[in-house]
C-alpha positions in Angstrom: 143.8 195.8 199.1 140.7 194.1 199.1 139.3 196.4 201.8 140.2 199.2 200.2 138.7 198.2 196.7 135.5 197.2 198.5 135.7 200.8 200.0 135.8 202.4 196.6 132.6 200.3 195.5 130.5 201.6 198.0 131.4 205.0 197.2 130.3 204.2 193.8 127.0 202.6 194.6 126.5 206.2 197.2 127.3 208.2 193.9 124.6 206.3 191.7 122.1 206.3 194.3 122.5 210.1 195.0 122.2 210.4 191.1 119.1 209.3 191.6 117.0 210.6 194.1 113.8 208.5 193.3 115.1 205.6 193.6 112.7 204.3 196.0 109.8 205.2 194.1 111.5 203.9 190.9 111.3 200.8 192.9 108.0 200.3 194.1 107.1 201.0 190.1 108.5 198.2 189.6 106.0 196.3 191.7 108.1 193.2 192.8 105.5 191.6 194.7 106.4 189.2 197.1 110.1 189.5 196.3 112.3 191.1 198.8 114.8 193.2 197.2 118.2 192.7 198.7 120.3 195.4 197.7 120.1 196.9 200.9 119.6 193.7 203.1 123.2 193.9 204.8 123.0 197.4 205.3 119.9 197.4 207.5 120.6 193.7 209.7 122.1 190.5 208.8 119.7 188.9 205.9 121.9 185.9 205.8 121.7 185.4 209.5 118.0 185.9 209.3 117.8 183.7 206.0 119.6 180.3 207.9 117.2 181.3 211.0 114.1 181.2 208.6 115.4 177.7 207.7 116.9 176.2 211.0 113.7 176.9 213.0 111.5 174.4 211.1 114.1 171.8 212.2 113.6 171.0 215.7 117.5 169.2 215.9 118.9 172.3 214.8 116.9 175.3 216.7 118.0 173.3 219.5 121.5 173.3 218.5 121.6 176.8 217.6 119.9 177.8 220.8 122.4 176.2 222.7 125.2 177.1 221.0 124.5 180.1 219.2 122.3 182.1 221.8 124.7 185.3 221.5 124.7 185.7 217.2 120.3 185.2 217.7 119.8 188.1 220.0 122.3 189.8 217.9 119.7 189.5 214.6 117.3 190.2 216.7 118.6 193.2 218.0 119.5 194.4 213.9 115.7 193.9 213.6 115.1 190.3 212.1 111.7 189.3 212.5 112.5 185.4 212.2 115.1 186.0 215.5 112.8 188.6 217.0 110.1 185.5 216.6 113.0 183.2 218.7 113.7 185.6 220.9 109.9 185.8 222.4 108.7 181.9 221.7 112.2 181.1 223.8 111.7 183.8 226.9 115.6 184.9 225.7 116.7 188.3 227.8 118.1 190.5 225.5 121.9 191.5 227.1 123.1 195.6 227.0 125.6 194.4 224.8 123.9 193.1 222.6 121.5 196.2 222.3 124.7 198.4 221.4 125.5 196.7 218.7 126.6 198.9 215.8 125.9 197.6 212.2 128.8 199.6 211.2 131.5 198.1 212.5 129.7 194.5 211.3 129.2 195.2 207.9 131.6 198.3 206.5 134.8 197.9 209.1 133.3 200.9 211.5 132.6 203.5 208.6 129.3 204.5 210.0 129.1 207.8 207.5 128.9 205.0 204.2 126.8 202.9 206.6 124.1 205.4 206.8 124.6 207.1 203.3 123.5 204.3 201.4 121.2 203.4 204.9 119.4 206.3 203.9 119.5 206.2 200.3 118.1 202.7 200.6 115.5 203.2 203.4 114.8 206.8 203.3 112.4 206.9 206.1 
């Protein structure tokens, strides 16, 4: 039930995007400065995988820790194009795995329905 209701709000938020088709120049009007709009954060890559990376690297304790134990989920934000993992990634000499470079944002974030995936995708990021 719950997928299915979650379903129907992405067809919504496709409709009012596609209602407007400059949204992302409506946006940059706006002029939000440093903030980082993040209507479209989970679309694109994991923003709250990249947001605990941001903060677990300045802890020493815990980059340790999450290198050790969470090597896999990293490369997998890295691969989804976060720069904090990306930043990991290199400073740490980690090999990115095939696997890991197949990884379809899809199946992560709207149960495998790549055609809503890349409709609001592209009415988010339209380049």
């Amino acid at each position: 039930m719950a997928r299915q209701h979650l379903k129907q709000l992405w067809n919504i938020e496709a409709k009012l995007l596609a209602s407007e088709p400059n949204y992302l120049e409506l946006k940059n009007e706006l002029n939000f400065g440093e903030l980082h709009p993040t209507e479209s954060a989970s679309i694109v890559y994991d923003y709250l995988g990249h947001s605990c990376l941001c903060i677990i690297d300045s802890n020493k304790k815990w980059k340790e820790y999450a290198l050790l134990n969470h090597k896999q989920d990293i490369m997998r934000l890295c691969s989804m194009g976060s720069w904090k993992a990306k930043e990991i990634v290199n400073q740490d000499k980690l090999d990115l795995d095939t696997d890991v470079k197949s990884i379809n944002c899809s199946d992560i974030f709207f149960f495998g329905d790549e055609e809503i995936m890349n409709t609001l995708k592209t009415h988010y990021w339209p380049k």
